[in-house]
C-alpha positions in Angstrom: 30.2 7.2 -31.4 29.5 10.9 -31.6 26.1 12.1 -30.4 24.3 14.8 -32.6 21.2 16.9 -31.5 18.8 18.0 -34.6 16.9 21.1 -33.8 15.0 23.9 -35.5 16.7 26.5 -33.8 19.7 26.8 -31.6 20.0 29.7 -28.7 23.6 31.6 -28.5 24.7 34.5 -26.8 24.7 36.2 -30.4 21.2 35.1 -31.3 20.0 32.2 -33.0 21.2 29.8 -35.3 19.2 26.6 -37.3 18.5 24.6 -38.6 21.1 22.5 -38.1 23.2 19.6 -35.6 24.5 20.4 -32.6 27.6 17.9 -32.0 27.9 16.6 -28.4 30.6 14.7 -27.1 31.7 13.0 -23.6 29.2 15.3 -21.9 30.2 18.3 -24.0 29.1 21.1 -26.4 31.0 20.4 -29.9 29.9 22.7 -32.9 26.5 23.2 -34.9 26.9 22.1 -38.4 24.1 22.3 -41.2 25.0 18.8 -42.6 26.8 15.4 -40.8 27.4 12.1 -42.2 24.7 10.1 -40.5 27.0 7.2 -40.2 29.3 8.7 -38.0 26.7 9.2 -34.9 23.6 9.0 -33.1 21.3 11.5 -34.2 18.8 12.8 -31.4 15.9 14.3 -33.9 14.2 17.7 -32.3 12.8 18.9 -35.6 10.2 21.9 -35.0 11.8 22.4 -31.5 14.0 24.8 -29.8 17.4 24.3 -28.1 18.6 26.8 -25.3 21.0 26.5 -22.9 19.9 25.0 -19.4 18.5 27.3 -17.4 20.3 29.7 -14.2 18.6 30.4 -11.4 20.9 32.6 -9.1 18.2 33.2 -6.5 16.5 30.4 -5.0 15.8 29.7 -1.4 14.3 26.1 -1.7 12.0 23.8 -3.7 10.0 20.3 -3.2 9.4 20.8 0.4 13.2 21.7 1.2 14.7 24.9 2.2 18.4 25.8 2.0 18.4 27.0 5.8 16.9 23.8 6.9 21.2 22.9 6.4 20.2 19.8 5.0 22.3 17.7 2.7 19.9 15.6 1.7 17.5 18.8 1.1 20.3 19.9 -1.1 20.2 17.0 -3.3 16.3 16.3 -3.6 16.5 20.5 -4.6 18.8 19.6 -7.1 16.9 16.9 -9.3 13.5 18.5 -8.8 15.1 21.6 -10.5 15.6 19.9 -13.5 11.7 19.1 -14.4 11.7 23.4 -14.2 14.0 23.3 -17.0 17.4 25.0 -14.3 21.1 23.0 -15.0 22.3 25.6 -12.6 21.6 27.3 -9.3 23.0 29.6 -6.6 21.4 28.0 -2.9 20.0 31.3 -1.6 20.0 31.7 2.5 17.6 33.7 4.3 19.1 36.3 7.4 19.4 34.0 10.2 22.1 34.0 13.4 25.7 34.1 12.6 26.1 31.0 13.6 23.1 29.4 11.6 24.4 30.9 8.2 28.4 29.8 9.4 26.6 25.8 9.4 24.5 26.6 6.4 27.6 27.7 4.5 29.5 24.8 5.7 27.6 22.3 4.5 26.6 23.6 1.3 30.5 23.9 0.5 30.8 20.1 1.2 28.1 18.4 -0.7 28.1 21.1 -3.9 29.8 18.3 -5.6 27.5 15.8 -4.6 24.6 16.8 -6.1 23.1 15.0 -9.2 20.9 17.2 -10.7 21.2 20.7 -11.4 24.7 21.9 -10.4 25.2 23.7 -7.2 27.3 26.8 -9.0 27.8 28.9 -5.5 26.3 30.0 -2.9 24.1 33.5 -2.7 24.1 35.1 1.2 20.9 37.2 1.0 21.7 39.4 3.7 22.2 39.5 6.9 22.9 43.5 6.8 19.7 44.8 5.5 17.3 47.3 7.1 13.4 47.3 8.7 11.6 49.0 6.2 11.5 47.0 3.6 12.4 43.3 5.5 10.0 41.3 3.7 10.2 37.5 4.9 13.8 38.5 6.8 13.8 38.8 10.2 14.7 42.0 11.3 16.1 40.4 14.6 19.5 39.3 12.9 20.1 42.7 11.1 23.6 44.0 11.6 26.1 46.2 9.7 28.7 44.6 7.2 31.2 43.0 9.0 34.5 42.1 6.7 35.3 39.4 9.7 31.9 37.8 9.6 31.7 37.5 6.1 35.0 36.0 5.9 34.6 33.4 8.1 31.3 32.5 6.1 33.2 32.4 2.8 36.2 30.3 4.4 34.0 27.5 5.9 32.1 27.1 2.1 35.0 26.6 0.5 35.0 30.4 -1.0 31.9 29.0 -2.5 29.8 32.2 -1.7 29.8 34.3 -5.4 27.0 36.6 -4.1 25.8 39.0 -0.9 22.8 41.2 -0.9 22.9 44.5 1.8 21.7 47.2 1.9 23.7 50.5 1.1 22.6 52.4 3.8 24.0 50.5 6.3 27.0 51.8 8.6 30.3 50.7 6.5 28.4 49.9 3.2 30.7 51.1 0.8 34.0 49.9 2.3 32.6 46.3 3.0 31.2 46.4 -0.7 34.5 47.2 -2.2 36.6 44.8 -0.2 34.6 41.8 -0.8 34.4 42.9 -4.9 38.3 43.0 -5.0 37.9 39.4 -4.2 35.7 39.1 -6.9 32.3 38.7 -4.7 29.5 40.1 -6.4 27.3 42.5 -4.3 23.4 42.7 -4.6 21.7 46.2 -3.1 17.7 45.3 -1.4 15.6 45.2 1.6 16.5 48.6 1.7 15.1 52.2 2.0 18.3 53.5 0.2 17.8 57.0 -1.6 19.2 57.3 -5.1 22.4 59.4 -3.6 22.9 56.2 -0.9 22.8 53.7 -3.7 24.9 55.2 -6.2 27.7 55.4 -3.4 27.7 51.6 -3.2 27.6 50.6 -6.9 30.4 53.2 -7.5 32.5 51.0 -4.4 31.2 48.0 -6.7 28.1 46.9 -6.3 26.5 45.7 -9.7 22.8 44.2 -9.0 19.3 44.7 -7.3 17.6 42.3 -5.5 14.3 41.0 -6.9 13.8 44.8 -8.6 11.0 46.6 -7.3 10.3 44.3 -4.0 11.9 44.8 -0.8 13.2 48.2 -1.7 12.4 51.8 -1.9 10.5 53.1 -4.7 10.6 55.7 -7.6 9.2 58.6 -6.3 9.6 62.0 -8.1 11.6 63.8 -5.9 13.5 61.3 -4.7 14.1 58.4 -7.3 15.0 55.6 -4.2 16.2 52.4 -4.8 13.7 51.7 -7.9 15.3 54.9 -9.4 19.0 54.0 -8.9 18.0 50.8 -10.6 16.7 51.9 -13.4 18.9 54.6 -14.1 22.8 53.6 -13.3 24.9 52.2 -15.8 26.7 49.0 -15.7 24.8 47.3 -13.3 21.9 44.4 -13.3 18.4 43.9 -11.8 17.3 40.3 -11.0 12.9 40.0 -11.3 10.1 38.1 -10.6 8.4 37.4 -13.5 5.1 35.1 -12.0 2.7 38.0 -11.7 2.1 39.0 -9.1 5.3 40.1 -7.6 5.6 42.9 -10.3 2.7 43.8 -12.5 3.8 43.1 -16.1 3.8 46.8 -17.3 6.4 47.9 -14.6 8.4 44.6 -15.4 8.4 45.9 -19.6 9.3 49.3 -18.0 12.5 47.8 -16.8 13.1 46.1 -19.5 13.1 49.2 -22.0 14.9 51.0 -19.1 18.2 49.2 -18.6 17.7 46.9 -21.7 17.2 42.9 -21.7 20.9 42.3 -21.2 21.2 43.8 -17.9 17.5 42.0 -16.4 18.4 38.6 -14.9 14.7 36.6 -14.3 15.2 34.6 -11.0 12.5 32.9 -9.0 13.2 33.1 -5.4 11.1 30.4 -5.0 10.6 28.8 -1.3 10.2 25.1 -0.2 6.4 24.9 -1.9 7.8 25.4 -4.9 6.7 22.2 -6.6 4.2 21.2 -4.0 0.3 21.9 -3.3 -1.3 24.6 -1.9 -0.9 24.8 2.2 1.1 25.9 5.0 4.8 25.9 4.5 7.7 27.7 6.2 10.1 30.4 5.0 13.1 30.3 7.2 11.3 31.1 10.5 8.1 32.2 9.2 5.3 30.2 8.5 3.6 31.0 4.9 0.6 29.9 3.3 0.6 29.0 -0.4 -2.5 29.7 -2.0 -3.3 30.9 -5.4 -0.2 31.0 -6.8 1.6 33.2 -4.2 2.9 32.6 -0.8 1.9 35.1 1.9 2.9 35.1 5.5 0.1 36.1 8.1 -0.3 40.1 7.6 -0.5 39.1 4.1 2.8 40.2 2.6 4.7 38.0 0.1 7.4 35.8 0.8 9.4 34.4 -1.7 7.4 32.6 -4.4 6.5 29.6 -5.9 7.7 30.1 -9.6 9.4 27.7 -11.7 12.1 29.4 -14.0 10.7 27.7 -17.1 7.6 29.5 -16.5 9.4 33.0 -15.9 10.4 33.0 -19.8 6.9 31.7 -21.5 5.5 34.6 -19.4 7.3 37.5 -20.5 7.0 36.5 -24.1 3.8 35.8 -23.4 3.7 39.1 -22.1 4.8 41.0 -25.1 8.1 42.1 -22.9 10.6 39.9 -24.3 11.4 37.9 -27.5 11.9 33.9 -27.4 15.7 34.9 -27.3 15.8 38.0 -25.0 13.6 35.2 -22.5 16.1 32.7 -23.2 18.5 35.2 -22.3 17.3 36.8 -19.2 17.3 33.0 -17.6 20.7 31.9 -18.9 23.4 34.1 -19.8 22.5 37.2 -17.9 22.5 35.7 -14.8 25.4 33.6 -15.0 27.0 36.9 -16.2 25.8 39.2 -13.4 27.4 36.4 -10.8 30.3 35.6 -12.5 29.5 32.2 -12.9 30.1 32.4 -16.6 32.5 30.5 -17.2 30.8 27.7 -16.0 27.1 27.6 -17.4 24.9 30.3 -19.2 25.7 29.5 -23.2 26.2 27.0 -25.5 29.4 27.2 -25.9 32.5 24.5 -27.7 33.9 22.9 -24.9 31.5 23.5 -22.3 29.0 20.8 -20.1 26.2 20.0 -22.5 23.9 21.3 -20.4 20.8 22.3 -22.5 17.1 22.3 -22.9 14.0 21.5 -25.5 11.7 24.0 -25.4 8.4 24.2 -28.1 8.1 27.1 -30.3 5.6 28.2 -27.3 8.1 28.6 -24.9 7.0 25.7 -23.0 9.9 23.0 -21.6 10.2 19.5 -23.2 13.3 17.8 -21.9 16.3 18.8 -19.6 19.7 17.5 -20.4 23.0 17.5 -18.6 26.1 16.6 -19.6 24.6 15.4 -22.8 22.2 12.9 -21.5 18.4 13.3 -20.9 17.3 13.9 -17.2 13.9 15.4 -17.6 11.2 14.3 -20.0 7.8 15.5 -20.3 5.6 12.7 -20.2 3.8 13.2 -23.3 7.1 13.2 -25.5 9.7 11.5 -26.7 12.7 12.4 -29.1 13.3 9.7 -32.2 
């Protein structure tokens, strides 16, 4: 028997439709229709609500007390279903710098449990770093910086199972621009951060192929007058994306808008780079090798500088239409189908599309999350509700 989903409105790549029934088969997206024949199907009745796709998040380093450099399986998993109560169907693990032969063992066994997960999908794998700079390490340790290496890199990608869709550098390191073309003619996206690049420096790596910034504005020079830095190369060259931290305090809410109006809701993908507290109480936590403490809604290390955060994606979207920076659909958007776009993970989650995993969620005209669903069936119910 088919399987229908009633909703207000539904979220596209195109804009909105609804009211109307969304048609859902074996696990997969059929088409909207206006009218059905109730006697043909289940009807799953979401009237006032919202339907969007599920949720990407393309940088994450853990969540519920697990971090993807603790190269744990297990980890992996319990990552995977507690990202569905945050409203994500799909994720990129995200690894920290670390010794070449940490990351080698953390690729290793991310490429062979991916498939193993049962909760959000494991789409890839996102190396950020090793080959950034000092200034502007944030929570990497500078101890394990290096220049791109084509031979590293490969043997990282070859022991994931070319699982790894995404590497962050920073383009003013020795043999930037080769290294970034190279690994984007195998169709590797390259992020630019933790970097003290000048405009010039940063223009030379996106025109080798380089197409997003790393958590814009953090970890990376900024937009000075006379010399528009990392920030300014951002903002200002074409065809490429930013990822950002919508939770508050990593960017102040103006300078996030600023973006926005600058390069246009399209090209803005909202990530979390949440840590292993995501999820968890206030207290001490680590970050890789650093020990953080969680506290107010941020996580510090000791001198007091953030590292990672603790921000859930659903939260990223009700606050920048909260905000006043984004409408319900740019939101919905900047958390689905840009990111997907700007790792090339497309064609694989990011849309409601005919024909693709019914991977979606049920969000309140408010913005806040209801239910998760993959492959058609619920996974993730707020307590207080429940669908006819």
């Amino acid at each position: 028997m088919k399987k229908y989903v009633y909703a207000d409105r539904f979220f596209l790549p195109s804009g909105t439709v609804g009211p109307g029934y969304l048609d859902i088969s074996d696990g997969v997206f059929g088409e909207i229709a206006t009218e059905i024949d109730n006697d043909f199907g289940e009807v799953i009745d979401y009237s006032g609500k919202w339907i969007a796709p599920g949720l990407v998040d393309t940088h994450i380093h853990g969540y519920m007390n697990h971090d993807v450099m603790d190269n744990d399986p297990e980890g992996l998993k319990v990552m995977s279903e507690g990202l569905l109560s945050c409203g994500v169907t799909s994720f990129l693990p995200t690894t920290l710098t670390s010794s070449r032969e940490q990351l080698t063992a953390v690729a290793k066994t991310i490429g062979e449990v991916h498939q193993e997960v049962t909760g959000a999908k494991i789409q890839g794998i996102y190396f950020e770093g090793p080959f950034f700079t000092e200034e502007y390490k944030g929570a990497q340790n500078p101890g394990y910086f290096s220049d791109p290496d084509l031979d590293v890199f490969n043997e990282w990608q070859e022991v994931s199972g070319h699982l790894i869709k995404k590497i962050a550098l920073a383009p003013e390191r020795d043999g930037a621009a080769e290294f970034v073309k190279r690994v984007t003619d195998d169709g590797v996206v390259v992020a630019l951060g933790h970097s003290n690049a000048t405009l010039a420096e940063a223009r030379d790596v996106v025109e080798s192929g380089a197409s997003v910034f790393v958590h814009a504005f953090n970890g990376m020079r900024g937009l000075n007058h006379r010399e528009p830095g990392m920030v300014g190369a951002a903002m200002s060259l074409k065809h490429v994306f930013s990822e950002l931290i919508c939770d508050g305090h990593h960017v102040h809410p103006t300078a996030a808008g600023i973006l926005m109006e600058a390069v246009g809701h399209d090209h803005v993908a909202l990530i979390t780079d949440c840590m292993m507290a995501g999820g968890m109480p206030d207290g001490d936590y680590m970050l890789g090798e650093f020990p953080v403490k969680v506290a107010g809604g941020t996580a510090r290390m000791a001198e007091g500088n953030l590292a990672g955060s603790i921000l859930k994606l659903k939260e990223a979207i009700k606050h920048v239409v909260d905000w006043g920076l984004a409408t319900p659909e740019e939101a919905v958007m900047m958390a689905t189908y840009v990111p997907a776009v700007s790792c090339k993970i497309d064609d694989q989650c990011g849309q409601i599309a005919k024909g693709r995993a019914a991977d979606f969620i049920v969000l309140e005209p408010d913005m806040n999350l209801l239910a998760t669903y993959l492959d058609g069936n619920c996974r993730f119910e707020v307590d207080t509700y429940s669908a006819d």
